[in-house]
C-alpha positions as YAML, in Angstrom:
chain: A
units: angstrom
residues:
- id: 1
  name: UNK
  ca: [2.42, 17.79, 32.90]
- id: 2
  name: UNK
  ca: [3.35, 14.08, 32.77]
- id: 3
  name: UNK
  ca: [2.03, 12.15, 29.91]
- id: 4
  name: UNK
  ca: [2.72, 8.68, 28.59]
- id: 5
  name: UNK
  ca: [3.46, 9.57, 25.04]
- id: 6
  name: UNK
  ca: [3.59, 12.77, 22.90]
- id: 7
  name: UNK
  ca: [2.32, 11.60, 19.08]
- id: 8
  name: UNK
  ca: [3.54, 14.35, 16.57]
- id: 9
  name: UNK
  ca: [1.13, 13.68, 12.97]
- id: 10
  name: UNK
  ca: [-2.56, 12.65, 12.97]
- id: 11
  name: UNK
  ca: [-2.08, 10.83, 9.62]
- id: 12
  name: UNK
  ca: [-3.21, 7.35, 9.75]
- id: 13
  name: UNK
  ca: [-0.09, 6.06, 11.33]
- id: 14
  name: UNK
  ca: [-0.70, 8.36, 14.05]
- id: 15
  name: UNK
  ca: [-4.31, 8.70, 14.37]
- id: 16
  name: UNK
  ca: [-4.47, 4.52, 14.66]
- id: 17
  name: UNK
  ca: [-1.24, 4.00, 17.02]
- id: 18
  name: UNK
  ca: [-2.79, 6.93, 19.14]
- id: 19
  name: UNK
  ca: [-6.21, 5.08, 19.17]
- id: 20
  name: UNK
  ca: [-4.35, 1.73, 20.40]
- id: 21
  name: UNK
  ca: [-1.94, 2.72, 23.25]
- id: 22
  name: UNK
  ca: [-5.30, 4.94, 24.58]
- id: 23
  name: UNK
  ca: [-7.71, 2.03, 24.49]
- id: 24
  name: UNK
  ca: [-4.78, 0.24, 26.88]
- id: 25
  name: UNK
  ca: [-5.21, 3.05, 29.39]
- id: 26
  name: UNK
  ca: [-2.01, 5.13, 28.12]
- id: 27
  name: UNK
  ca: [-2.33, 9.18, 28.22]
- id: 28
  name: UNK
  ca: [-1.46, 10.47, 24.85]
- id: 29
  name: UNK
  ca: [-1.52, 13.59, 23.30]
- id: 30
  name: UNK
  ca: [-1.24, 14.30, 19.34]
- id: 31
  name: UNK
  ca: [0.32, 17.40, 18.27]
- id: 32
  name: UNK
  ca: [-1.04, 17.72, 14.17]
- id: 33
  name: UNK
  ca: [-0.82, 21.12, 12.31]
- id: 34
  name: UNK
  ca: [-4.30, 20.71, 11.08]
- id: 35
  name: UNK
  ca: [-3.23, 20.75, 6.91]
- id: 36
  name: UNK
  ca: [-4.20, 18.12, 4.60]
- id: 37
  name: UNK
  ca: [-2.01, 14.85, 4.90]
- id: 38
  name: UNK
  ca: [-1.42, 12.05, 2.21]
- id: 39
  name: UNK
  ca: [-3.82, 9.83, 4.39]
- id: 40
  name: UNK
  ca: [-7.01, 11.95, 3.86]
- id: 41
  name: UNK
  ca: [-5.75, 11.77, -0.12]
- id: 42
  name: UNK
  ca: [-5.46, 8.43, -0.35]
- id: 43
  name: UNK
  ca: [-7.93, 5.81, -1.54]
- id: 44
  name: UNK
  ca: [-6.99, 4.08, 1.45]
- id: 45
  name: UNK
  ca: [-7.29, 0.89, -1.10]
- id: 46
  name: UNK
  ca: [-6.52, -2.80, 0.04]
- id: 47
  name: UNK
  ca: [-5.64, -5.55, -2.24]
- id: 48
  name: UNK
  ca: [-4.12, -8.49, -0.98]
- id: 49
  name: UNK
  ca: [-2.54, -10.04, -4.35]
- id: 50
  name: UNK
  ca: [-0.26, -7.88, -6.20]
- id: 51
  name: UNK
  ca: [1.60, -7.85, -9.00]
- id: 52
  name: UNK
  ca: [2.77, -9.48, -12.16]
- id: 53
  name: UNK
  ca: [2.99, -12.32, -10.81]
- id: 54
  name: UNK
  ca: [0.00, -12.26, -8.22]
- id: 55
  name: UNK
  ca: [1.76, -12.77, -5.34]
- id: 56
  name: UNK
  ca: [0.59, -12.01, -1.75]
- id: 57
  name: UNK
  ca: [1.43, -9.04, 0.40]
- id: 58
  name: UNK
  ca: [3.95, -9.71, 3.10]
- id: 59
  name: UNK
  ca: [2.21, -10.96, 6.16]
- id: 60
  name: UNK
  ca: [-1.61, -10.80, 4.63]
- id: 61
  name: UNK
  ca: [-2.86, -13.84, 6.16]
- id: 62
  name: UNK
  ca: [-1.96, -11.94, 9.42]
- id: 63
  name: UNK
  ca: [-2.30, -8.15, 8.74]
- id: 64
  name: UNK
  ca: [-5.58, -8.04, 6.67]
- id: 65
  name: UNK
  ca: [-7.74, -10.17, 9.50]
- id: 66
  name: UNK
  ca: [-6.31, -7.46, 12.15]
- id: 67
  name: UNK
  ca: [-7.25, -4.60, 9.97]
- id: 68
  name: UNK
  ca: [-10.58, -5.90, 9.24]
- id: 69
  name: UNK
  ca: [-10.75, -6.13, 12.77]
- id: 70
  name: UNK
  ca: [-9.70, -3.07, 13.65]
- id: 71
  name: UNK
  ca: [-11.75, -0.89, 11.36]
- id: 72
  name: UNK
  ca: [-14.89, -2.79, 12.28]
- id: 73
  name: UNK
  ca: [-13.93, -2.19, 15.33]
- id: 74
  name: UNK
  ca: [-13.95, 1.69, 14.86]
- id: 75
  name: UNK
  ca: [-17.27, 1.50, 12.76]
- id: 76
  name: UNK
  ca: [-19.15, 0.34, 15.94]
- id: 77
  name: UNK
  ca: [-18.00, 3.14, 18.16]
- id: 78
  name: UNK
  ca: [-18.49, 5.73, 15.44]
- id: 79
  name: UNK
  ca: [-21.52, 4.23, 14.27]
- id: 80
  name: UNK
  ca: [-19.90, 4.60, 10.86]
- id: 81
  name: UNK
  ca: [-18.98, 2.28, 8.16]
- id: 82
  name: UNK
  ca: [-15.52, 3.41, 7.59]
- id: 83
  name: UNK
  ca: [-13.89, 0.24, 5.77]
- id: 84
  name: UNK
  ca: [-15.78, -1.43, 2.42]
- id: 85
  name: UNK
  ca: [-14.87, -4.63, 1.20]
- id: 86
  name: UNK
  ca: [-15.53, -4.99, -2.37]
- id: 87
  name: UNK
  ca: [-14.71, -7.90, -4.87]
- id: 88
  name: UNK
  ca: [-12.29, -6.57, -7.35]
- id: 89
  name: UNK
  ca: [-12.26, -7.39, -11.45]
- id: 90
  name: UNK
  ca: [-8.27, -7.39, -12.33]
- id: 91
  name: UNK
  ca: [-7.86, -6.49, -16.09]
- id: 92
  name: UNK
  ca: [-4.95, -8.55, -17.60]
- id: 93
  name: UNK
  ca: [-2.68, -7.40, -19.66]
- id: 94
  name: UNK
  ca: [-0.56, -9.96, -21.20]
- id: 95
  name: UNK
  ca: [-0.67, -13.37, -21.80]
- id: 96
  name: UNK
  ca: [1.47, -14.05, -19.54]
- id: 97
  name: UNK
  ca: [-0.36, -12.50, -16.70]
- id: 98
  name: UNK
  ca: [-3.47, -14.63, -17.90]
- id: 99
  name: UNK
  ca: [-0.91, -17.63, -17.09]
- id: 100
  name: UNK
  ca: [0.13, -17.02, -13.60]
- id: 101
  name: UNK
  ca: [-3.37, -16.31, -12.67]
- id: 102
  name: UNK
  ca: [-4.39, -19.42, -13.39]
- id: 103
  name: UNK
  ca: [-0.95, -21.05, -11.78]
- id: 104
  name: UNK
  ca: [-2.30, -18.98, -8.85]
- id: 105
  name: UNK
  ca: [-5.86, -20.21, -8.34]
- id: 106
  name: UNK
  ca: [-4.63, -24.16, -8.45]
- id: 107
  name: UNK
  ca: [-2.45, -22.77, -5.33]
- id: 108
  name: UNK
  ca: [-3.90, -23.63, -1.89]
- id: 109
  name: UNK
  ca: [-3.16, -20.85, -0.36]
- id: 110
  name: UNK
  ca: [-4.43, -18.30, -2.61]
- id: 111
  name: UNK
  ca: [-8.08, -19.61, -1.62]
- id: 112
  name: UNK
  ca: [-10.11, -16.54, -0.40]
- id: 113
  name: UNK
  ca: [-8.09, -14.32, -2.37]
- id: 114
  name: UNK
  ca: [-8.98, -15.25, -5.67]
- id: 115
  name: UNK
  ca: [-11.86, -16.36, -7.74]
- id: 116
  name: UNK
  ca: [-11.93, -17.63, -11.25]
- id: 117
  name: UNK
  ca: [-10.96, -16.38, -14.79]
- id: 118
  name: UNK
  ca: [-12.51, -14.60, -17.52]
- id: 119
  name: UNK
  ca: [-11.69, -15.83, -20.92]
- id: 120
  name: UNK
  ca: [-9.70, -13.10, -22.98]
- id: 121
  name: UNK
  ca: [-11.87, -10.94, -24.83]
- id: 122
  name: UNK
  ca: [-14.90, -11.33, -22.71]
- id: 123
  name: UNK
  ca: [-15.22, -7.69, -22.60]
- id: 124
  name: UNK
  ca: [-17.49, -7.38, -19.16]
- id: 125
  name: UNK
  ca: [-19.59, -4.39, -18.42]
- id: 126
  name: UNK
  ca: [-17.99, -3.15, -21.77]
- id: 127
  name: UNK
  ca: [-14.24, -3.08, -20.60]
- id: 128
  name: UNK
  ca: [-12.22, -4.57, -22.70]
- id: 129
  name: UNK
  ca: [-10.46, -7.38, -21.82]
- id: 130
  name: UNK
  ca: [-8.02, -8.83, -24.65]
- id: 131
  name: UNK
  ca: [-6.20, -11.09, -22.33]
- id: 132
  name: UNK
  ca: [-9.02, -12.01, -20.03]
- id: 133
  name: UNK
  ca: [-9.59, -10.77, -16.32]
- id: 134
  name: UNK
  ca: [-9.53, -12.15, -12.28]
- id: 135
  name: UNK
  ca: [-11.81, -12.13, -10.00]
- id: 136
  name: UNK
  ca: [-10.42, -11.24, -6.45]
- id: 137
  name: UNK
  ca: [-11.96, -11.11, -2.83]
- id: 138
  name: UNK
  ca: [-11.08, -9.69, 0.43]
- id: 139
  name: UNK
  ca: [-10.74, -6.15, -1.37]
- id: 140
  name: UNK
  ca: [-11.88, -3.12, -0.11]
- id: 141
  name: UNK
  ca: [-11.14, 0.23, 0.66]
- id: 142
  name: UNK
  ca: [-11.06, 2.72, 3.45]
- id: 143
  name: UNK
  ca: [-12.76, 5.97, 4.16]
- id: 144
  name: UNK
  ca: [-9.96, 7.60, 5.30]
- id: 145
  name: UNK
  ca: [-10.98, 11.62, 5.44]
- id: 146
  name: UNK
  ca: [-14.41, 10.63, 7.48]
- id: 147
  name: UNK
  ca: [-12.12, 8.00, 9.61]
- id: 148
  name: UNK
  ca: [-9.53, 10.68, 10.93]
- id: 149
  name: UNK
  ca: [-12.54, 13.19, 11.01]
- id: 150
  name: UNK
  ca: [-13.88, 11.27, 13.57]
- id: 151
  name: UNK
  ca: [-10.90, 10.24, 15.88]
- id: 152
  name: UNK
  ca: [-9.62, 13.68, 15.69]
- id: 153
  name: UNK
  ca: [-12.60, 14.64, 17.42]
- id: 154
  name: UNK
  ca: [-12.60, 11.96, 19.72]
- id: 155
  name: UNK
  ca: [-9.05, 13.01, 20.76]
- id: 156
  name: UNK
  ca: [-10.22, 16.50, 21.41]
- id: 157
  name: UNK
  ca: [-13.34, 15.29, 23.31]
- id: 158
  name: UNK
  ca: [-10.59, 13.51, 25.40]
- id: 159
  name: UNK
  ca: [-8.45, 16.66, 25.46]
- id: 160
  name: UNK
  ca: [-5.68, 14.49, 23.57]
- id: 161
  name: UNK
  ca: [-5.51, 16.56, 20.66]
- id: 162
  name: UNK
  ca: [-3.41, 19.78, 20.32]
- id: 163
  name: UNK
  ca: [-3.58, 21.87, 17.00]
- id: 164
  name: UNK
  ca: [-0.24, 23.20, 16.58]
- id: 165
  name: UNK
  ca: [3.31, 23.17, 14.58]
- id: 166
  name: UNK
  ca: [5.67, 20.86, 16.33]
- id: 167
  name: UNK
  ca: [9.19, 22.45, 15.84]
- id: 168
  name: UNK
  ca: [12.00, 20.94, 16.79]
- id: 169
  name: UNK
  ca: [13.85, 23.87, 18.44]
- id: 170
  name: UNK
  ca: [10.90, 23.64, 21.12]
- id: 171
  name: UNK
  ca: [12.12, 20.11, 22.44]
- id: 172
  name: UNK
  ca: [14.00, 19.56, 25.56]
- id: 173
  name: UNK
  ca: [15.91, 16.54, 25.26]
- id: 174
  name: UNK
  ca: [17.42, 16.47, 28.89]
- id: 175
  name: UNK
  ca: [14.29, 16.13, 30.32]
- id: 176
  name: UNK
  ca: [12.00, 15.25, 27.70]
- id: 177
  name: UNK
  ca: [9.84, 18.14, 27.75]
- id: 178
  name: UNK
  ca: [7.59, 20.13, 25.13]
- id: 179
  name: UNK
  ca: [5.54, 23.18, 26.00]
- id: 180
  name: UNK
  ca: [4.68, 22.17, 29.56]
- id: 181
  name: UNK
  ca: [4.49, 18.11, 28.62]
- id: 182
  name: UNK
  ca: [6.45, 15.99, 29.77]
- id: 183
  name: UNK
  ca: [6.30, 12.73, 27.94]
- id: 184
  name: UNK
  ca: [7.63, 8.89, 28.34]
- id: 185
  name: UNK
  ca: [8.30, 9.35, 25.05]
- id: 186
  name: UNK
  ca: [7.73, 11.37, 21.50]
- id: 187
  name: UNK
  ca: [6.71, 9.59, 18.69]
- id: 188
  name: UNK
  ca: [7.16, 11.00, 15.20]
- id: 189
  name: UNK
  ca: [4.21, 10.07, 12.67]
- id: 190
  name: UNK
  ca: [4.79, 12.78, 10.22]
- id: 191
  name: UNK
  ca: [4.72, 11.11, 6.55]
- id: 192
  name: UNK
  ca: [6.75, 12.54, 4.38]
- id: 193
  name: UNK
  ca: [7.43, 15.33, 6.50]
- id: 194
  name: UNK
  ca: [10.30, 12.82, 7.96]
- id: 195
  name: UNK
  ca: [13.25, 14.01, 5.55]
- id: 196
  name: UNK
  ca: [13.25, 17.47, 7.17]
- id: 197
  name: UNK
  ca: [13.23, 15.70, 11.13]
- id: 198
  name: UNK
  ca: [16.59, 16.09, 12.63]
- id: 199
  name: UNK
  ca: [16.64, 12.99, 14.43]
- id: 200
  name: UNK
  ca: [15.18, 10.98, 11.75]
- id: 201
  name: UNK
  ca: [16.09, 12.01, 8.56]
- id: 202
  name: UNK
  ca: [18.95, 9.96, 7.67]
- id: 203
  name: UNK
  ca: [16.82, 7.03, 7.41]
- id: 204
  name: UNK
  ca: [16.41, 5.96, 3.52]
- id: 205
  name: UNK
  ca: [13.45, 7.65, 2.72]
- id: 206
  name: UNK
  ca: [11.66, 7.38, -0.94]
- id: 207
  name: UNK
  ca: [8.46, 9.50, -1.29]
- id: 208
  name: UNK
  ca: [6.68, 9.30, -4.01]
- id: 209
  name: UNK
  ca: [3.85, 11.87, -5.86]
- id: 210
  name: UNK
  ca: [0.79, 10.21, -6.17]
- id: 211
  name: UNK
  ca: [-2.22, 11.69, -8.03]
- id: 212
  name: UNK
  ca: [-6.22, 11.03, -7.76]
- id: 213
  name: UNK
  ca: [-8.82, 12.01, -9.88]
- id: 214
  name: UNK
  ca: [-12.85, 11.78, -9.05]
- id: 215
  name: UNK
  ca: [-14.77, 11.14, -11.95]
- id: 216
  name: UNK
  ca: [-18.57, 11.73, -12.80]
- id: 217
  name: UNK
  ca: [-20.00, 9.80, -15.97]
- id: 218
  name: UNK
  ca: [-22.82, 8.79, -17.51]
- id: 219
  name: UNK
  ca: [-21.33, 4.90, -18.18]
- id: 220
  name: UNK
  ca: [-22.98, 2.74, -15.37]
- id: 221
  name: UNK
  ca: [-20.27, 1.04, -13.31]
- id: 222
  name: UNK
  ca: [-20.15, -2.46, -11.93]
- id: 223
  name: UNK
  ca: [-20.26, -2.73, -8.20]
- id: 224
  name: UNK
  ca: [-16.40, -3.73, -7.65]
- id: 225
  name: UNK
  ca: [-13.18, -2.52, -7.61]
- id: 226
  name: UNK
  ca: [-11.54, -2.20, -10.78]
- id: 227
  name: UNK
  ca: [-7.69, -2.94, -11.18]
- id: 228
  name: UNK
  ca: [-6.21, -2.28, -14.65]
- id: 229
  name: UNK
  ca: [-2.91, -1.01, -14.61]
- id: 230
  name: UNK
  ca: [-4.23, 2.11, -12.45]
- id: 231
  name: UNK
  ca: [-7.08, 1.04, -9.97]
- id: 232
  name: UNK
  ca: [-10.78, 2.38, -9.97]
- id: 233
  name: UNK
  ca: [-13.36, 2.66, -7.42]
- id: 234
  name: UNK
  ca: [-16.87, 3.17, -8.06]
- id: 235
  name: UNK
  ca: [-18.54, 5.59, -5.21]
- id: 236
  name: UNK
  ca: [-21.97, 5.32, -6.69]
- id: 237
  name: UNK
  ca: [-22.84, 3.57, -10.11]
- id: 238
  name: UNK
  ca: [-22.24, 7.19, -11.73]
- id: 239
  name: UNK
  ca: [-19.26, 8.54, -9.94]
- id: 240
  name: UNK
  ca: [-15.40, 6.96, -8.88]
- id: 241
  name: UNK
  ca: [-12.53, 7.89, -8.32]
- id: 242
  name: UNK
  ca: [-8.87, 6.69, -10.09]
- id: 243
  name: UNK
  ca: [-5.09, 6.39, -9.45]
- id: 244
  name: UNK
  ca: [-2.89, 6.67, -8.53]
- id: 245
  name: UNK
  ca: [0.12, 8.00, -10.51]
- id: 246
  name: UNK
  ca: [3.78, 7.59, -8.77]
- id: 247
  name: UNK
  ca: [6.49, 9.71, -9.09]
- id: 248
  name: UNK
  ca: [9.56, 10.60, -7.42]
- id: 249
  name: UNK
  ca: [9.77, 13.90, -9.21]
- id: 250
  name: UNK
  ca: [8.21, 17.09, -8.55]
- id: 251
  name: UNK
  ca: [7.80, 16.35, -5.03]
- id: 252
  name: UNK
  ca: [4.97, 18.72, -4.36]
- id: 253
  name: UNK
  ca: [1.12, 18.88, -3.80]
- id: 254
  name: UNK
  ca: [-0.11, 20.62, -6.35]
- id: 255
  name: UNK
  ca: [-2.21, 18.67, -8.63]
- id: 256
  name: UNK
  ca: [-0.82, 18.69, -12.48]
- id: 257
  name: UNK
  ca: [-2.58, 18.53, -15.71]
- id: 258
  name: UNK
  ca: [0.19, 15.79, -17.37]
- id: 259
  name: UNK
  ca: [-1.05, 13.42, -14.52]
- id: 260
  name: UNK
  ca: [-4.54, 14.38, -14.96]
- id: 261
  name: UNK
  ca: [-3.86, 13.27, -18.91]
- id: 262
  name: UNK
  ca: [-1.83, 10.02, -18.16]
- id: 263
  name: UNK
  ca: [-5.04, 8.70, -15.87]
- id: 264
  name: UNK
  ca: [-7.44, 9.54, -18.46]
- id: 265
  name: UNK
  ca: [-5.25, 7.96, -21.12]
- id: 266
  name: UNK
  ca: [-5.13, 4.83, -19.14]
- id: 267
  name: UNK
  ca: [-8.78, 4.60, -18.45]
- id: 268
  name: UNK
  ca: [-9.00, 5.17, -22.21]
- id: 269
  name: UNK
  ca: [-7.27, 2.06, -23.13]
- id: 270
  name: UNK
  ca: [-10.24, 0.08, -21.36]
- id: 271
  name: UNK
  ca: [-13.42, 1.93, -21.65]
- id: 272
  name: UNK
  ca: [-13.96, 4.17, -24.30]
- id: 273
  name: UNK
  ca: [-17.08, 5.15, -22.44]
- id: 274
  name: UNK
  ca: [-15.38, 6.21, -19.23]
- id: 275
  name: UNK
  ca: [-12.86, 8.24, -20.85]
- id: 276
  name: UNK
  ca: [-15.63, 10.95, -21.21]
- id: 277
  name: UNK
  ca: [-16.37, 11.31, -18.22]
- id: 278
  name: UNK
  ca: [-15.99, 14.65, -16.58]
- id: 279
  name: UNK
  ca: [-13.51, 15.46, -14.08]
- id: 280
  name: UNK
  ca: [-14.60, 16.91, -11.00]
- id: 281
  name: UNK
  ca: [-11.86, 16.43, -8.81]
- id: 282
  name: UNK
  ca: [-7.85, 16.14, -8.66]
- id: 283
  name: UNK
  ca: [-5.57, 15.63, -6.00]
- id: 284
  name: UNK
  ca: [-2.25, 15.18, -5.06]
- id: 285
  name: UNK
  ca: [0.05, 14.16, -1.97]
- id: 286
  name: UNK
  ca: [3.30, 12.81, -1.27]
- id: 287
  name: UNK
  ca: [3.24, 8.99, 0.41]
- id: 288
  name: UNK
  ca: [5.82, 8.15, 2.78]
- id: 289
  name: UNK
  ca: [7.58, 5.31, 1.17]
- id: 290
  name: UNK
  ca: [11.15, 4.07, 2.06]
- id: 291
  name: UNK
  ca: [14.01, 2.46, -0.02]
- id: 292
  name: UNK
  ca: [13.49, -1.07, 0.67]
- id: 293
  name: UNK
  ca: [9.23, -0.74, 0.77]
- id: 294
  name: UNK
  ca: [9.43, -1.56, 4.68]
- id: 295
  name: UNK
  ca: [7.90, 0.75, 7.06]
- id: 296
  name: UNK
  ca: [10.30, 2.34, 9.71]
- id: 297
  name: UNK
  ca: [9.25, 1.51, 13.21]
- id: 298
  name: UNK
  ca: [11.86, 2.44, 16.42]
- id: 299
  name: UNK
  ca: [14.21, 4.20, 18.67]
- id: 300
  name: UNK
  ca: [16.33, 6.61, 17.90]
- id: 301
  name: UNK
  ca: [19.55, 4.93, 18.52]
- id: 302
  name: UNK
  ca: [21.34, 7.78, 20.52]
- id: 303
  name: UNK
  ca: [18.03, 9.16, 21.87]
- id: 304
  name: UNK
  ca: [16.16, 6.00, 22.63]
- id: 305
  name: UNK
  ca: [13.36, 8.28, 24.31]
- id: 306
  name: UNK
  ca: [12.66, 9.52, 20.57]
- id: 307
  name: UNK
  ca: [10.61, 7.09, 18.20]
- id: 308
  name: UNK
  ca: [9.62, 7.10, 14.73]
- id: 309
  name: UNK
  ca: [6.49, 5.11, 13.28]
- id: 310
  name: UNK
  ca: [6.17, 5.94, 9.51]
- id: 311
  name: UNK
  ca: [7.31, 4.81, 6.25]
- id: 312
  name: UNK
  ca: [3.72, 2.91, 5.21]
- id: 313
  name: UNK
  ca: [3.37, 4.55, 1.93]
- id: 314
  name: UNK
  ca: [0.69, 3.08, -0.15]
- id: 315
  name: UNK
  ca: [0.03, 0.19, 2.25]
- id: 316
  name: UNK
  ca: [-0.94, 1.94, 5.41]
- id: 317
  name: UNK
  ca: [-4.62, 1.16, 5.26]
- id: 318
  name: UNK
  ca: [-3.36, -2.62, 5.72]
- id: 319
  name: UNK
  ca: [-0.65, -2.43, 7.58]
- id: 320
  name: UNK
  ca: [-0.90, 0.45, 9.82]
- id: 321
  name: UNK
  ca: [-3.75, -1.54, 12.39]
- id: 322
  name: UNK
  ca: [-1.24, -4.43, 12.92]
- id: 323
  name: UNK
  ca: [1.72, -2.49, 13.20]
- id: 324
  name: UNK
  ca: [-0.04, -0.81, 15.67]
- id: 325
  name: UNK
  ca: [-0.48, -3.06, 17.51]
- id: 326
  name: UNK
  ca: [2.93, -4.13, 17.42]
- id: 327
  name: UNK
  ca: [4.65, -1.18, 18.19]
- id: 328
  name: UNK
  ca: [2.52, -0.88, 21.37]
- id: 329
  name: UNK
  ca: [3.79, -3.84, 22.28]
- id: 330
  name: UNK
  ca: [7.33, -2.77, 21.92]
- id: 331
  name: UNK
  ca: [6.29, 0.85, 24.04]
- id: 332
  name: UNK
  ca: [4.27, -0.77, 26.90]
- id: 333
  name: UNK
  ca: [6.48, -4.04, 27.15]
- id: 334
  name: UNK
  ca: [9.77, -3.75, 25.76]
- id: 335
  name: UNK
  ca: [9.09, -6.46, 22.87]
- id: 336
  name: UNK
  ca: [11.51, -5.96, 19.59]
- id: 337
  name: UNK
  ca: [9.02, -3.47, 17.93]
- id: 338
  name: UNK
  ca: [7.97, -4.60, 13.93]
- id: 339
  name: UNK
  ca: [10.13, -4.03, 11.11]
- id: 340
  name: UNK
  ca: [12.52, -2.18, 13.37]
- id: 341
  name: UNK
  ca: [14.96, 0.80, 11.97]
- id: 342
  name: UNK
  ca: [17.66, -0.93, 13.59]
- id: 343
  name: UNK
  ca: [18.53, -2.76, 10.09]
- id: 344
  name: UNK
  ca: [19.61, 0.89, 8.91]
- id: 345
  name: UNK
  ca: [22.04, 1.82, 11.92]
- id: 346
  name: UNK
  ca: [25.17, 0.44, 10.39]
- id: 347
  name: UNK
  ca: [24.78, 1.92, 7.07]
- id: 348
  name: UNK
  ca: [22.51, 4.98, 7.46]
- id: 349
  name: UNK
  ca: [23.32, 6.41, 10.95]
- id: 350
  name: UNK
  ca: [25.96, 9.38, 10.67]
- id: 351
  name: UNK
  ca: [27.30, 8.81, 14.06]
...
């Protein structure tokens, strides 16, 4: 059966480019396993200013109006809210930190993005603050689990969806043919999963452990993100969830009680109160992140039929919607695709 393009991994980065080349009339199926990915782990969190220093993501004035876009987008054929934007209170920790905020909010084009000071020692909603917080807008986070939920049906209502283990050894490269498809072209979307791909794993790879606890508590919680070190987001004014610890170590999935103890420890040094609050759930994936923190987007460079659209890590829920769009671009029209592998060939390729 002839099909435009073969999508192996309904993480985000597949799910989304999968929802993008379809709504431009391609055929696409996506081959997924059906296990739990680092996508429907994640807090899906987006913060534009980052940092130290607070200084911008790459590309945020572009990416973040695309993603809003996108997800809002998604909510109105789902009927679901699947993105929520929510002001964020940034806990400083030096003094220094206190000054480049406020060398940040005389700068133009931080407007939108932040919002005023908060004198050290403030202490706000009982946190403690001894160097003062930040206000910050155009946060939010995304619903990830009930997001993929819902286009993995819609890619089985559309008979796009196969539940299955993609193996290698079952790929015709002559042809291009995989059970009885015959794609355009495969795309490989398979996190972290990568470093075991034969065609792809000599790109410079970095995953990292990242670990999430969901907390319930009787301390009521402000209704906005928290950033303090480790981030926290309230779910109700009772219950949140915290991260992420980051680890190249122990790259497994199994949730461990040292990480469990280094989140609580953190929250400790801000909120006595929220340090006792019980733990009702941990868990634990590996992100997708690369050497140089740039996603990998591309052709293989000896099998150009054979692409690769990964490498997000903790940034997909920004990125992922504009790169998307992108790299659709590049499929349907032959435009340099976004942040293209081709800057590893020379020093990563084998060949």
């Amino acid at each position: 059966m002839p099909i435009d393009f073969l999508i192996i991994g309904q993480g985000l980065a597949g799910s989304l480019l999968a929802w993008e080349l379809m709504q431009r009339g391609c055929s696409v199926r996506v081959v997924d396993n059906g296990q739990e990915n680092a996508s429907q782990v994640a807090a899906g969190l987006i913060n534009p200013v980052t940092g130290m220093r607070f200084v911008k993501s790459a590309e945020i004035d572009t990416l973040l109006p695309i993603a809003k876009r996108c997800y809002q987008q998604l909510g109105a054929f789902f009927q679901t809210d699947f993105y929520i934007e929510k002001p964020m209170l940034r806990l400083l920790r030096t003094a220094a930190e206190y000054q480049h905020a406020q060398k940040r909010l005389k700068d133009s084009g931080y407007q939108g993005y932040l919002d005023g000071l908060l004198a050290p020692d403030c202490n706000p909603h009982g946190l403690l603050t001894p160097y003062g917080a930040v206000r910050q807008q155009q946060t939010g986070y995304l619903l990830t689990r009930p997001l993929l939920r819902c286009l993995r049906d819609y890619f089985l209502a559309k008979d796009s969806y196969i539940l299955a283990d993609f193996a290698a050894s079952t790929l015709s490269l002559n042809s291009l043919r995989w059970r009885n498809f015959c794609p355009q072209r495969i795309i490989f979307c398979e996190g972290y999963q990568a470093i075991a791909n034969p065609w792809f794993s000599w790109l410079p790879f970095q995953p990292a452990k990242g670990e999430i606890l969901t907390l319930a508590h009787t301390h009521t919680l402000p209704d906005t993100l928290l950033n303090y070190g480790n981030w926290l987001i309230p779910l109700t004014s009772l219950h949140s969830r915290i991260g992420a610890t980051f680890t190249h170590e122990a790259l497994d999935t199994v949730p461990s009680p040292p990480a469990r103890a280094q989140l609580l420890a953190a929250l400790a040094d801000v909120s006595g109160d929220l340090a006792q609050a019980q733990v009702i759930g941990h868990h634990a994936h590996i992100r997708p992140c690369t050497l140089d923190k740039q996603p990998f987007t591309g052709f293989h460079p000896q099998h150009p039929q054979l692409a690769i659209f990964n490498g997000f890590g903790a940034k997909g829920s920004l990125q992922i919607p504009g790169y998307s769009q992108g790299f659709a671009d590049s499929l349907l029209n032959s435009t340099p695709p976004p942040c293209p592998i081709e800057r590893h060939y020379a020093t990563h390729f084998p060949a």
